[in-house]
C-alpha positions as CSV (number, residue, x, y, z in Angstrom):
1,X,-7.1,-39.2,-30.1
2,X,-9.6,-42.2,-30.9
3,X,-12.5,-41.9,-30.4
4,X,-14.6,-43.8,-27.2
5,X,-17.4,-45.7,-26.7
6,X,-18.9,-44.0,-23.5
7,X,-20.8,-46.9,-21.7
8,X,-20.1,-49.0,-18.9
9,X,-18.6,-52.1,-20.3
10,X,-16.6,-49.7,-22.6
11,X,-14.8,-51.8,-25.6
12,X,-11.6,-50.9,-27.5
13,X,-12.5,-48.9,-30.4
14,X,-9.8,-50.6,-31.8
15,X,-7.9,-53.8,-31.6
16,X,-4.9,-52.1,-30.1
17,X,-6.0,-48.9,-28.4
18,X,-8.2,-47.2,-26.3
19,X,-10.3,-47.4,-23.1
20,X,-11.5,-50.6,-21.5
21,X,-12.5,-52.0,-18.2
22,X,-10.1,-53.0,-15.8
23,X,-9.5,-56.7,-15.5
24,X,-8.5,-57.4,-12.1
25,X,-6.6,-61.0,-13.2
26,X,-4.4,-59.3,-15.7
27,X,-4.0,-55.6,-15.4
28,X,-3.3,-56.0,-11.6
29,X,0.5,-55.8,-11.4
30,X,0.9,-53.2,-14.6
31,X,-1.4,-51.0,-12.5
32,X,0.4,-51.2,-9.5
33,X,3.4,-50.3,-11.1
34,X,1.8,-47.5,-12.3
35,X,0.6,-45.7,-8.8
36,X,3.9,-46.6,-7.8
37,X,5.6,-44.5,-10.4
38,X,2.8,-41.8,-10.1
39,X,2.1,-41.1,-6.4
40,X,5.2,-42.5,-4.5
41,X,6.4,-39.2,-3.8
42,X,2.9,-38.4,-2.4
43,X,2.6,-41.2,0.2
44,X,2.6,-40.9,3.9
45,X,3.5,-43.7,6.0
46,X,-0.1,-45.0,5.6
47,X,0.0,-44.8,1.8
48,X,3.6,-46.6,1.5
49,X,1.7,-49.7,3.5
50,X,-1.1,-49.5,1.4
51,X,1.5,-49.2,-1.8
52,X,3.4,-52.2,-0.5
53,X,0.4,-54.6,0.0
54,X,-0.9,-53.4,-3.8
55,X,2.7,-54.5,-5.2
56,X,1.9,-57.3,-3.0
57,X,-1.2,-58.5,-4.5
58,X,-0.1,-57.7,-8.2
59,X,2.3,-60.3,-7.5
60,X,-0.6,-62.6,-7.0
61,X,-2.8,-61.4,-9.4
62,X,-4.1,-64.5,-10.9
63,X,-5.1,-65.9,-7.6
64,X,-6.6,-62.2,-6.6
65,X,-8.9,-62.8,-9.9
66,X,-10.1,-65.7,-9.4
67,X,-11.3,-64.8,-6.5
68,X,-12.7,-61.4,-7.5
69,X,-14.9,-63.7,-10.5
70,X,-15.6,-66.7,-7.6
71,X,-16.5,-64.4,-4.8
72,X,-16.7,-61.4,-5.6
73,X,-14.1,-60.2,-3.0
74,X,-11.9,-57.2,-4.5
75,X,-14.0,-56.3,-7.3
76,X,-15.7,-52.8,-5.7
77,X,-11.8,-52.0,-4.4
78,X,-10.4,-52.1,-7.9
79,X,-13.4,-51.5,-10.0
80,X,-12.2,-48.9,-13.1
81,X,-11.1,-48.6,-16.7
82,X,-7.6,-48.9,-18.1
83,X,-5.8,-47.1,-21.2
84,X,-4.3,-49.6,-23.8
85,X,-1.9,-48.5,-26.6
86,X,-0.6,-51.5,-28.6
87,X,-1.7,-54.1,-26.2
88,X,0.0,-52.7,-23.3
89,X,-1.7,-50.4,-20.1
90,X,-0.4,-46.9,-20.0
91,X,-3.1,-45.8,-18.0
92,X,-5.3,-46.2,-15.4
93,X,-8.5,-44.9,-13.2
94,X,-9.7,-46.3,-10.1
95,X,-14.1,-45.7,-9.5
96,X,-15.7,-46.6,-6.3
97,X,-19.1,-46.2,-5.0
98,X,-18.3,-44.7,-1.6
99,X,-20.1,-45.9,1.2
100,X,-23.6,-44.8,3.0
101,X,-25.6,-45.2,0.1
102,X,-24.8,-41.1,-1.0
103,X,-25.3,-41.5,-4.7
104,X,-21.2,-40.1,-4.2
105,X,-18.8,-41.8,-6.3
106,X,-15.0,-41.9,-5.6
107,X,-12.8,-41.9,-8.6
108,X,-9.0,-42.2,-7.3
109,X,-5.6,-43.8,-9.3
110,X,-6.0,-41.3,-12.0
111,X,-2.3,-42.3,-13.3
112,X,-0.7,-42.4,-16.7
113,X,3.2,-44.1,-17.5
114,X,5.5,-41.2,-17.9
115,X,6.5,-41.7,-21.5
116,X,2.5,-41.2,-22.5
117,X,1.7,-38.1,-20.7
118,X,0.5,-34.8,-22.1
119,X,-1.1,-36.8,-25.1
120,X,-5.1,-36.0,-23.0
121,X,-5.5,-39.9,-21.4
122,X,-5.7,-38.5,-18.0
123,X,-8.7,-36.3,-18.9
124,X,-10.2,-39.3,-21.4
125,X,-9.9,-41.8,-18.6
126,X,-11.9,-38.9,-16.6
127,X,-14.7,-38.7,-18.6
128,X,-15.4,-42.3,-19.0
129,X,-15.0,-42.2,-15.4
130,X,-18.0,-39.7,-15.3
131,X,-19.9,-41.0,-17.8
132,X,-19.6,-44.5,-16.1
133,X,-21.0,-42.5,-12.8
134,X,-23.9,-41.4,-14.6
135,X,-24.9,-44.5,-15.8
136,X,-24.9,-46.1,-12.6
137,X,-27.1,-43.7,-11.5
138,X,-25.0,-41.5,-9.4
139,X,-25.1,-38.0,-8.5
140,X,-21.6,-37.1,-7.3
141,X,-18.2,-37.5,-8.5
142,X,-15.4,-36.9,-5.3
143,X,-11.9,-37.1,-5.5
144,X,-9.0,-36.3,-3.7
145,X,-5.8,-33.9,-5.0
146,X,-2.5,-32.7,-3.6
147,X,-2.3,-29.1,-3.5
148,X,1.4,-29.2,-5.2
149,X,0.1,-31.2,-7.8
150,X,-0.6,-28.1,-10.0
151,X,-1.0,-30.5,-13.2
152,X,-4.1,-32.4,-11.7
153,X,-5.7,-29.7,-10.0
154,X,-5.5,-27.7,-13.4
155,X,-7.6,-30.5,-15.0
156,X,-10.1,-30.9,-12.5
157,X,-10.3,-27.1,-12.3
158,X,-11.2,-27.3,-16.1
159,X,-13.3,-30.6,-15.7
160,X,-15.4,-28.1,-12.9
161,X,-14.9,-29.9,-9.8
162,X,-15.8,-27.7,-6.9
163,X,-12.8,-27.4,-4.3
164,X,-14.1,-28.7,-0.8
165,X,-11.0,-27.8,1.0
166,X,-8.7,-30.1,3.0
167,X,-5.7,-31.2,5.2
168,X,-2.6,-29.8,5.7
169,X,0.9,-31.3,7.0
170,X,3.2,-29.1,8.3
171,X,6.6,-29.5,8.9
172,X,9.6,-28.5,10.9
173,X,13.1,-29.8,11.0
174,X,13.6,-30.1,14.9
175,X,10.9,-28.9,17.3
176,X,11.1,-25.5,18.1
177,X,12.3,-24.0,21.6
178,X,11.9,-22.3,23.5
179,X,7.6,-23.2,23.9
180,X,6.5,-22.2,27.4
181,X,3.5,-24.4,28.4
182,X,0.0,-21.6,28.0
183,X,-1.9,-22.2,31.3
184,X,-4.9,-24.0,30.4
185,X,-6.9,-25.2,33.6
186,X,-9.3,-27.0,32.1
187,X,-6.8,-28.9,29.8
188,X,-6.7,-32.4,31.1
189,X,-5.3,-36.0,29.5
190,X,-7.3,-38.4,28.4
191,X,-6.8,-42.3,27.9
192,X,-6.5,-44.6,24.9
193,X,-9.6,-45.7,26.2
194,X,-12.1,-42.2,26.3
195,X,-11.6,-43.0,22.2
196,X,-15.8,-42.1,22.3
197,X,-15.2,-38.9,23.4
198,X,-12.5,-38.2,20.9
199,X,-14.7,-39.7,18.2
200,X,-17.7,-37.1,19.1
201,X,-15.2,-34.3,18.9
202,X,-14.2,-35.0,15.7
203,X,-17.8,-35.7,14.4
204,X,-19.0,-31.9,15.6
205,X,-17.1,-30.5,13.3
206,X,-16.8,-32.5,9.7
207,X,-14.7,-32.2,7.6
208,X,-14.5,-32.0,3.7
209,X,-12.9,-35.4,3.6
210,X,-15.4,-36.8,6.6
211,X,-18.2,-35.3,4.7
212,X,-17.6,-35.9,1.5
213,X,-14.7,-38.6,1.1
214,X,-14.8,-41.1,3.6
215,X,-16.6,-40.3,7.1
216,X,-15.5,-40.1,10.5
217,X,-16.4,-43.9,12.3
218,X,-16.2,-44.6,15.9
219,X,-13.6,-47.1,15.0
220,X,-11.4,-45.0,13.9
221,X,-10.8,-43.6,17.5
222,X,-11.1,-46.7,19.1
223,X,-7.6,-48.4,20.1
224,X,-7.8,-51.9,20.1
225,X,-6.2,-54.2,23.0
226,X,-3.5,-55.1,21.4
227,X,-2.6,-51.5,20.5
228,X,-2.9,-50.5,23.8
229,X,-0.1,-52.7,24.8
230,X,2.2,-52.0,21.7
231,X,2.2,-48.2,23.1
232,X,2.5,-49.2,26.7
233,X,6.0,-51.4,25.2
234,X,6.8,-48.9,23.3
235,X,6.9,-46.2,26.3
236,X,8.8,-48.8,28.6
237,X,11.6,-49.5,26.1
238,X,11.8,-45.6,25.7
239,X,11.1,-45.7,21.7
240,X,7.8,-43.6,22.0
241,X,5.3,-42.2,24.1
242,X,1.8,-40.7,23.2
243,X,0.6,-38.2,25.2
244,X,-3.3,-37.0,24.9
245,X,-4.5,-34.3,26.4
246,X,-8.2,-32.7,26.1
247,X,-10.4,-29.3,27.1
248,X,-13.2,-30.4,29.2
249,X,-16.1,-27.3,29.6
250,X,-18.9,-29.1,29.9
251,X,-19.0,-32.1,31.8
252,X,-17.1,-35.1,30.0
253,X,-17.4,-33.4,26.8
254,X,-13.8,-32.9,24.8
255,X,-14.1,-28.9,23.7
256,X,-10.4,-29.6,21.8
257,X,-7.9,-32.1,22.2
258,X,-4.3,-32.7,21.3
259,X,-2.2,-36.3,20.7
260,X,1.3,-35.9,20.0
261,X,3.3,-38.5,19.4
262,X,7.1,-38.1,20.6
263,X,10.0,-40.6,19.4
264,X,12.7,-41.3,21.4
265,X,14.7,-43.0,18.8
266,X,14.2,-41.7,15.3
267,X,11.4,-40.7,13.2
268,X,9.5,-37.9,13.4
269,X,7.3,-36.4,16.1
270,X,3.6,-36.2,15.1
271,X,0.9,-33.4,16.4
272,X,-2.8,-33.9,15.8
273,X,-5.5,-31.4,16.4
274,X,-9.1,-31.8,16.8
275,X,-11.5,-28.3,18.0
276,X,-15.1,-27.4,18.2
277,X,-15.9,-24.7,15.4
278,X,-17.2,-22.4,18.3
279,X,-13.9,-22.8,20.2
280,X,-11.6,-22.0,17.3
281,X,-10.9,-18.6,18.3
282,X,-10.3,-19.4,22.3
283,X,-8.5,-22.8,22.1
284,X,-6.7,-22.8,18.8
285,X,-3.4,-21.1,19.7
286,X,-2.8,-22.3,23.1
287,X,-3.7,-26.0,22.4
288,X,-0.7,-25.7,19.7
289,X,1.3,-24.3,22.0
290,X,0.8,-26.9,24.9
291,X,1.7,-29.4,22.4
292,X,5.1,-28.2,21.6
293,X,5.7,-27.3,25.2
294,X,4.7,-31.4,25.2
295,X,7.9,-31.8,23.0
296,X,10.6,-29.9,24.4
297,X,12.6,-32.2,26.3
298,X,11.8,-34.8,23.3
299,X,14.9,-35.2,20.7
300,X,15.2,-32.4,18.0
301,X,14.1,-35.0,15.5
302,X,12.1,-33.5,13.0
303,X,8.0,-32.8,13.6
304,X,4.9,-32.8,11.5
305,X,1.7,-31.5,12.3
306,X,-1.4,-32.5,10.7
307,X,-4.4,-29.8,10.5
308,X,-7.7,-28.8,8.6
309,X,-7.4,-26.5,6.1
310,X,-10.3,-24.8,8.2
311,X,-8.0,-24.7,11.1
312,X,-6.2,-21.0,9.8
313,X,-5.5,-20.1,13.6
314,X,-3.5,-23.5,14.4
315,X,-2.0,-23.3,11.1
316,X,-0.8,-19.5,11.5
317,X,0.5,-20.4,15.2
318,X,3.0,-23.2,13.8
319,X,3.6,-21.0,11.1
320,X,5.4,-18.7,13.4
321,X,7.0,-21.1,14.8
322,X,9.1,-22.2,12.5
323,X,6.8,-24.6,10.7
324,X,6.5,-24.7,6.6
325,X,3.5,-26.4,5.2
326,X,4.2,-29.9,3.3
327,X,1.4,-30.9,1.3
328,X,-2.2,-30.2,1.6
329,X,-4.8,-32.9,0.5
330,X,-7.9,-31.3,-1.2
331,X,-11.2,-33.2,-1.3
332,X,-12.9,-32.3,-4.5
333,X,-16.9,-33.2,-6.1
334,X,-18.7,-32.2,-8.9
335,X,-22.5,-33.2,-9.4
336,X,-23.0,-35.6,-12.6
């Protein structure tokens, strides 16, 4: 292993090999190919986009750094350090001051090309990666792991990041039947439009990625005009309908809710659940419930559910029913 120069505009120790900064202009479309190889098998339907439009810009990458040197534009969203043996990148980390003002880092992209693995890069890249942290005056490192990713998490483990905890996907190959609706009297829908409400039900109860990660914004519940109508064409030409439904307690304010999202066509369906920490034990279970009973004149196409790692009572309820968990997405920090 050759040995580093720890600083933040970190030079080749030699002419050939080594750590160095990542050049946006040049390193773009190697590094994309990289993630590709790397975390393809990780990516939801969100990541694949987000995949598609890096390949995308790789393929532009001299017009992506000139603007990242004219304008600045792109240069916090691919700020990092690349590993060079003989001239070529092998491997590559992505650091990222998160947002708020936190003193938390992110550091995300830890990927190295298949043929130079086990040869100690990931952890090198790591370190710098920290170090660079430091120097900048930071005071947490965060980063997100899959839980089958045993190779990753047993580096971090050793590099003492603290697990947070997470999300979970479950799956099941066709919804499961018979699910007799719970009665619920207080469980009521809710439109695209009560998004606040939804927002301040997820923002009572944070979680590791919310708090540490990337948190909750009112945006992020908000559906946008246009969206509104995509779903409302969607519903008419039969290819999907979203149904939301919501505990109100105490006057207009959401105690739990539920969106499932049922195709018509193909795909798969999609559960989402959001719960109060003090209405855990009450809600949990019958709010899963009502959402299958939701799906059970829906097509057996298969159905994920999305949950907090937190969330053991939801998780054990679609565990019995037929449900196997996926992945799981750990947040993880350490203090620098």
């Amino acid at each position: 292993m050759v040995a580093l120069i720890r600083s933040a505009t970190g030079r080749l120790t030699g002419s050939r090999r080594g750590i160095r900064p990542f050049d946006i202009g040049r390193d773009l479309r190697t590094v994309s190919r990289l993630i590709a190889d790397a975390f393809s098998d990780e990516l939801d339907e969100q990541g694949e986009a987000a995949l598609r439009e890096l390949r995308m810009l790789g393929y532009m990458s001299g017009l992506v750094g000139i603007l990242a040197r004219s304008t600045g534009e792109y240069r916090n969203v691919f700020n990092g350090f690349v590993w060079v043996e003989n001239n070529r990148v092998v491997g590559n980390v992505t650091v990222q001051r998160a947002s708020g003002g936190s003193g938390r880092w992110q550091i995300a992209n830890v990927a190295v090309s298949p043929a130079w693995r086990g040869r100690g890069i990931s952890r090198a890249l790591m370190e710098h990666a920290l170090e660079y942290i430091r120097d900048m005056g930071g005071s947490w490192a965060v980063l997100q792991v899959r839980g089958e990713n045993e190779i990753a998490r047993g580096l971090y483990d050793r590099m003492r990041f603290e697990n947070m905890g997470g999300a979970s996907e479950l799956y099941a190959p066709g919804v499961p039947r018979p699910v007799t609706q719970p009665t619920l009297t207080n469980l009521q829908p809710f439109s695209a439009s009560e998004g606040n409400l939804l927002y301040e039900l997820a923002a009572s109860r944070p979680s590791a990625e919310t708090q540490w990660w990337r948190a909750a914004r009112r945006d992020d519940f908000q559906l946008p005009l246009e969206k509104r109508i995509g779903e409302l064409c969607s519903r008419l030409a039969g290819r999907q309908r979203v149904h939301r439904y919501a505990i109100r307690e105490y006057g207009s304010r959401f105690e739990g809710a539920i969106q499932v999202v049922a195709r018509c066509w193909r795909g798969e369906h999609h559960i989402r659940l959001w719960l109060r920490r003090e209405a855990q034990e009450r809600y949990a279970r019958p709010l899963v419930l009502s959402a299958l009973a939701l799906l059970q004149e829906a097509p057996r196409w298969p159905l994920r559910a999305s949950v907090s790692t937190e969330d053991e009572i939801a998780a054990r309820t679609l565990l019995d029913h037929g449900f196997s968990v996926r992945s799981t997405l750990y947040t993880m920090r350490r203090r620098v």
